[in-house]
N, C-alpha and C positions, 0 to 999 in steps of 0.2 A: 602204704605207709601213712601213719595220721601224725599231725604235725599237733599238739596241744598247746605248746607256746607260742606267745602273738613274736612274729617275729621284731628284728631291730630296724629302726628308720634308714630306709635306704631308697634311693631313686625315688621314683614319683610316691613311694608307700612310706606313709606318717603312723603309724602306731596312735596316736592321739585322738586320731579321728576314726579306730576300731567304733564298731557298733557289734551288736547281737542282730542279727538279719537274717530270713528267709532265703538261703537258697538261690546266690545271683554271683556271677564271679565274671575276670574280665577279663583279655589274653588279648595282647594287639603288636607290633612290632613299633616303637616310636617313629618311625620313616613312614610305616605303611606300606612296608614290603610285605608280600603274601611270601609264606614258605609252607613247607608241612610241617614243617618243625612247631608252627603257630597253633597249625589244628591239632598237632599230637598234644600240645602241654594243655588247647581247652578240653581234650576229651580225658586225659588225667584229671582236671581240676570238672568238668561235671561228675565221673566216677566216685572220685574223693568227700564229694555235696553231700550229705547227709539225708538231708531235710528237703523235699520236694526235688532238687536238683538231681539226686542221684537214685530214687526209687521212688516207685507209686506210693501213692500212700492210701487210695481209696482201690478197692480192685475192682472196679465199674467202668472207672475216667482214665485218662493219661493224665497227668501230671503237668506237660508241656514243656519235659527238660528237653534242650537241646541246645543247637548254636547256631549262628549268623553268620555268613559266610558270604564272603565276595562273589558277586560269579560275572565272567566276563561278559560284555556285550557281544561281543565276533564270538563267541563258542555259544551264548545263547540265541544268535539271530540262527545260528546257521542250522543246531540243533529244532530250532521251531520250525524252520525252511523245512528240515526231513519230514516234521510231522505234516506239516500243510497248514 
């Protein structure tokens, strides 16, 4: 589903401050709770990207869509621990 109207001023989104831009979008919980529900709505809003975010655009390079993600410190030491 493609959304063509900018939508109405609400919550932290000002309509005023629309720009035309490359390709960057932004998904976070205001507390800073992680959920899935977080990662589901950024991998909707990169699929949805047009323009570099949602497809290659050269067929040689990657593009460099993707997202940033929390990752815990105790599930990353312990995971490196397996590696050695």
């Amino acid at each position: 589903m493609k959304h063509t109207d900018i939508p109405a001023k609400q919550g932290l989104y000002d309509p005023a401050f629309e720009k035309d831009a490359c390709g960057m979008g932004f998904v976070a919980h205001i507390k800073g709770r992680p959920s899935h529900d977080i990662v589901s709505q950024a991998l909707t809003m990169l699929i949805n990207m047009e323009h570099r975010g949602g497809q290659g655009s050269e067929p040689n390079s990657g593009d460099g869509a993707g997202m940033m993600i929390q990752l815990p410190h105790r599930f990353f030491s312990l995971e490196a621990e397996k590696l050695g």
